[in-house]
N, C-alpha and C positions, 0 to 999 in steps of 0.2 A: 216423687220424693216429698211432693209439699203437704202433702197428706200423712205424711210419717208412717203410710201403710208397711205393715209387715209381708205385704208383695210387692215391695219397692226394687228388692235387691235381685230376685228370683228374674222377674223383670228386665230390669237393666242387665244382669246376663244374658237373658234371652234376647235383648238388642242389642248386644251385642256379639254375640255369636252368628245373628242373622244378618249385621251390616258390622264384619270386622272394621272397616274403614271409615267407619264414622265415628270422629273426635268427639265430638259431643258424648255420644253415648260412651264411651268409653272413660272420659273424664269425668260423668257422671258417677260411674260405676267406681272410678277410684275414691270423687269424695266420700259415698255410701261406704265403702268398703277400707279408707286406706288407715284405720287402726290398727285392722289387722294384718298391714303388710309392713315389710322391713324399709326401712329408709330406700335401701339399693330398687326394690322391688316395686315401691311407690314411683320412685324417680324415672324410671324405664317402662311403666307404663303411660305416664303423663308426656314423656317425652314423645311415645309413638303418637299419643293422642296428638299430641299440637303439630305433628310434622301433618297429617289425617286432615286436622281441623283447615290447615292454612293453605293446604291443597282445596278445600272446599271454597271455603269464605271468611271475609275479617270479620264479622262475630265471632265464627265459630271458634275462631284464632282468640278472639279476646276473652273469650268465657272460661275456654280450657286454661290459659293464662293466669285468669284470676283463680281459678283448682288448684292451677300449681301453687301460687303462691301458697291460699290459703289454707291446703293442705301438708305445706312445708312450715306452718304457724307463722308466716313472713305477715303478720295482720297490719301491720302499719303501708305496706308495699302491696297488699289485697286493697287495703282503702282507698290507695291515691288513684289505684288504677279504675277503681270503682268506678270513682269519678266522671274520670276520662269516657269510661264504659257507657255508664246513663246520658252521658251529654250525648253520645253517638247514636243507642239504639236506647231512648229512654221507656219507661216502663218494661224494662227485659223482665220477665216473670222469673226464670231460668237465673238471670243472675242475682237476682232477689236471696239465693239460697246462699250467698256468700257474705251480706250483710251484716254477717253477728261479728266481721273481724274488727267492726268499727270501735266494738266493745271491747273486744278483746285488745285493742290495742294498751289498755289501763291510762288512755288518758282522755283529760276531761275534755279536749278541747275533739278529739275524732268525734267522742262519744255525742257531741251536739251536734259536730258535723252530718254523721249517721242518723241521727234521729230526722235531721231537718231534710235530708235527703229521701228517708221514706215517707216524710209526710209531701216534699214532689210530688215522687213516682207515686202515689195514691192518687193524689190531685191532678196526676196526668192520664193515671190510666180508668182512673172513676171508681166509682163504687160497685159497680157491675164486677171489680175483678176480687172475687174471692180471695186471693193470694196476696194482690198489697192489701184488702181489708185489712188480712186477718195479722199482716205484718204491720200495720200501721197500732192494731189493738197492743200488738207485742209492746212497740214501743212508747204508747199512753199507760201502759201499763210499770214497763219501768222508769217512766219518770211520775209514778204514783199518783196517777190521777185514772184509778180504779173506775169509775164512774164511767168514763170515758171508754177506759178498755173496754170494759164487758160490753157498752152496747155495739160496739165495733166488733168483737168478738164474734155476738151472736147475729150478727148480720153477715158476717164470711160465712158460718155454720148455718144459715138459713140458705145460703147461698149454695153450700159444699157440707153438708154435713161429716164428712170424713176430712175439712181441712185441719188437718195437723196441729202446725204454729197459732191457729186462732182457739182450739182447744186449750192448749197449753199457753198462751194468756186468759183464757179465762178462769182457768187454777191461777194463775197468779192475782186477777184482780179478785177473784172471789178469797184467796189468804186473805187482800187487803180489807175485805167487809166483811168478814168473819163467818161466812155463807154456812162452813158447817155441814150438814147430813146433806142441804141440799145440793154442795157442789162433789160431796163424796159420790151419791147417788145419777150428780153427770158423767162424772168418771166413770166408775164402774160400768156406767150404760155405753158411755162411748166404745171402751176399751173393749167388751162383753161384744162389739160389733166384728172387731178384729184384733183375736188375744196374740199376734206376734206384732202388733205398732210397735212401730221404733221406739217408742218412750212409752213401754209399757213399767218399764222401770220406773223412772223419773213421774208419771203423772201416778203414779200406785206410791210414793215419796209426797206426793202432793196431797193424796186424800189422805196418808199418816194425819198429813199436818191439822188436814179439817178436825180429823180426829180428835187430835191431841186439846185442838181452838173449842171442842165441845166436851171435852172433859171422856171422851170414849176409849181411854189409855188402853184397854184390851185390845180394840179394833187398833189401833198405830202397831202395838205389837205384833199383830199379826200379821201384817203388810208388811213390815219386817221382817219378820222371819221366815215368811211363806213366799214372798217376790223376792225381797234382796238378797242376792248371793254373798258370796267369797268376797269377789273382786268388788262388791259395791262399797267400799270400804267410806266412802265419802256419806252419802246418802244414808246408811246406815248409824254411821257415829251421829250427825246429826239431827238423825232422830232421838237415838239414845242418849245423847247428852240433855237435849231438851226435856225427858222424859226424866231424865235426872235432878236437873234444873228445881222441875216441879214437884219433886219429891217423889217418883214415882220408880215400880221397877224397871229396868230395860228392859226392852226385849233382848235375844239370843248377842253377845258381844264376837267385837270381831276375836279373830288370833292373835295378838301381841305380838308372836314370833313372824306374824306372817308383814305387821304393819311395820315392825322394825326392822323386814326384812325391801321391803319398799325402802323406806327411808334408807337404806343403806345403800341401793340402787342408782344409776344412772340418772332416771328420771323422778327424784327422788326433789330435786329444787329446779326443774324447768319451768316451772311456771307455781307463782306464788300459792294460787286460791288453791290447788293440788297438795300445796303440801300443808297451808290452814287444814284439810281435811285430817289431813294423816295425825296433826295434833291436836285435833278433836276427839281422832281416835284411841289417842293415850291418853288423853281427857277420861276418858268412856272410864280406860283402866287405871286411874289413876296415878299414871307410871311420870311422878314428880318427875324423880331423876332423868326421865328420857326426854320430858319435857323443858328440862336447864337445860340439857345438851344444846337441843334442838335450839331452845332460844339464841344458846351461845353461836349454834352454826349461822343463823340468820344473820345479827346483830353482827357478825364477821363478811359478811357478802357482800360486796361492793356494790351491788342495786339497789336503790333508795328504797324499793317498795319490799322487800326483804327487812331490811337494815330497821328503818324507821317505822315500819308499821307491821310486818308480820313479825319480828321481834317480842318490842311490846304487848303483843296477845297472845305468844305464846309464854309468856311469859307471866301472864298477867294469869295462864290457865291453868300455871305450875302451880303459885299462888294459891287460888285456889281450890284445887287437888292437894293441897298443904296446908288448908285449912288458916290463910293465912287473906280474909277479905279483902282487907285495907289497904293492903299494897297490891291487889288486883282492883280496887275500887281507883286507885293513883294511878296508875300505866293505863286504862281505859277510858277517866275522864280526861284524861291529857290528850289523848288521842284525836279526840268528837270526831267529827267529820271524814281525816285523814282512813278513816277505817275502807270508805269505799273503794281505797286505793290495792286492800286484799283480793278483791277480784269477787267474781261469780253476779248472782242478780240480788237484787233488792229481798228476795225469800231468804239466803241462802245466808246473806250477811248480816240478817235482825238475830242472828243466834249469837254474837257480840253483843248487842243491845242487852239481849237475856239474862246473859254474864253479866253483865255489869249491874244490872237488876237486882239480879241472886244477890251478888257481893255486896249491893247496897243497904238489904235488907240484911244481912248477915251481920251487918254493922251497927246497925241500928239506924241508918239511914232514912227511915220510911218516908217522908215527902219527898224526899229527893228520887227514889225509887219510884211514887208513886207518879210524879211530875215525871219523869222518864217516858214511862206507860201511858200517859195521859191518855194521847192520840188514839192508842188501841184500842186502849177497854172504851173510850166514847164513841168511836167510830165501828166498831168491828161487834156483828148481832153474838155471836161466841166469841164469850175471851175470859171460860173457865181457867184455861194456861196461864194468861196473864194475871190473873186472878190467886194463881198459885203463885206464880214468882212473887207477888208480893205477899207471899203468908211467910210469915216466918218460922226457924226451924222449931221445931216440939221444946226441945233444951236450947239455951241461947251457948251458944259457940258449937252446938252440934252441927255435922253437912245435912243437907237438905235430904241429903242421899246414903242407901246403906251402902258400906263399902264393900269394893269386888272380893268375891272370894279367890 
């Protein structure tokens, strides 16, 4: 599973059909698998697993444990246990795979926690182990010290050329230095090694981006339309917003009927950076009015991180889809910082920065916009994109973008 290989799950069936009674494999096989099972169906597997596990051994009791939780989203009650976990059997490889709840928990104070705990378990288990390398790259990478990730990166990958998580920080540190053709051309080559990796989606989301960072808007669109399905409704919009942003055409847009048919859904406000997606994707369509709604359902939710900051931005993205800068230019610098509290990673939440960009320039704002950007265009070798977000429209009160048909 550390490898994000596309014979991860094929596998852990096969172990577990050959050793029904082993916990481990089985709650493996749940976290791999438990998207696609019902709450009821999740629950009753995990349960047989830990009755399996605790009959074996206390590891095996505590790993399965931390599955349960983390795959019931309990990330705050994955973390603490974390804890407990590494002080017992520290450098556990295995439980390494459950460390992203630390992030997920949306607060700042785990999220140091988490970090300063995988740089431990690296420190404990050495550099010899491919798996915290490439976890430790992860996490130098989202506290944006780029530099750092990639050489850690490519030392897991010198190590494990097929490890997973050290690929996929080095897409991320390579967005931060604007790498371009050459981190498009790692990808591809990795992926090219094995085309069902788990994140063939997500790292083909990644080379869009390179894409987009060298001006090759054809090549983003086609990794759009060609990888991203239906259901990628997240990864999709925020390409094609971006793509928007820069005055450019989208590629293929999602369904409207299918995105408000999400929003209408159950799991439509479980978790904040889920539904930032889904109003990126009425971004896409310009659909103002669904995007008042939306702001209005937030700005009504009793969760600070809903209320005060998913709010605001979608709000700020009715604005403008309304052609209205200045008051998306107000809800966004009010905001600064508070934004990381939308969720997702550092890639995923500069497409707010972009916004506010656009709107700057749309206003006439230009040093202000361009002071925004500073960082990027001086640091990053492609940064045609940002380069666009700061040209302004052809006609002044024009969008940067044609409107949907």
């Amino acid at each position: 599973m550390a490898t994000l290989s596309g014979h991860a799950v094929p596998l852990l069936r096969e172990w577990v059909a050959e050793c029904p009674r082993l916990g481990v494999a089985r709650a493996m096989l749940a976290l791999a698998t438990g998207a696609g099972l019902s709450d009821e169906a999740l629950r009753e597997e995990l349960v047989v697993a830990y009755r399996d596990a605790r009959a074996a051994d206390a590891r095996s009791a505590s790993l399965v444990y931390g599955v349960f939780l983390y795959t019931h989203r309990q990330f705050r009650l994955t973390a603490d246990h974390l804890v407990a976990h590494f002080t017992r059997w520290p450098g556990d490889e295995v439980a390494a795979l459950l460390l992203d709840a630390f992030h997920a928990c949306g607060d700042a104070g785990y999220r140091t926690h988490g970090d300063a705990l995988a740089e431990r378990q690296y420190a404990l288990a050495g550099a010899d182990s491919w798996a915290w390398t490439g976890r430790l790259a992860w996490t130098r990478a989202e506290q944006g010290r780029a530099e750092e990730a990639l050489e850690l990166a490519e030392q897991a990958l010198a190590r494990c050329p097929r490890a997973g998580l050290a690929a996929h920080a080095r897409a991320h540190a390579e967005h931060e230095l604007g790498a371009g053709p050459a981190s498009t051309a790692f990808l591809d080559r990795w992926l090219a090694a094995d085309p069902q990796a788990i994140q063939v989606k997500h790292l083909n989301w990644h080379a869009a981006l390179q894409s987009l960072a060298c001006g090759d808007f054809t090549d983003a669109r086609r990794r759009a339309d060609e990888v991203l399905g239906r259901a990628d409704v997240g990864m999709r919009s925020a390409t094609n917003w971006r793509l928007l942003l820069a005055g450019q055409q989208p590629a293929g847009r999602c369904d409207l009927g299918h995105v408000r048919g999400l929003l209408a859904g159950p799991g439509a406000m479980a978790e904040v950076f889920h539904t930032f997606n889904l109003a990126l994707a009425l971004a896409v369509e310009s659909a103002t009015d669904d995007l008042e709604a939306l702001a209005r359902r937030a700005a009504g939710d009793e969760r600070p991180d809903y209320s005060d900051v998913l709010a605001p931005v979608v709000q700020a993205l009715s604005h403008v889809t309304a052609g209205r800068p200045q008051a998306a230019v107000d809800l966004l610098t009010r905001l600064g910082a508070q934004v990381e509290r939308i969720g997702g990673v550092r890639v995923e939440r500069e497409i707010v920065q972009d916004t506010l960009a656009r709107a700057l320039i749309d206003t006439g704002e230009h040093a202000r916009a361009a002071a925004l950007l500073h960082e990027r265009v001086t640091t990053r070798r492609h940064h045609t994109y940002e380069d666009l977000l700061l040209t302004p429209a052809a006609s002044p009160g024009d969008p940067p973008w044609p409107c949907p048909s």
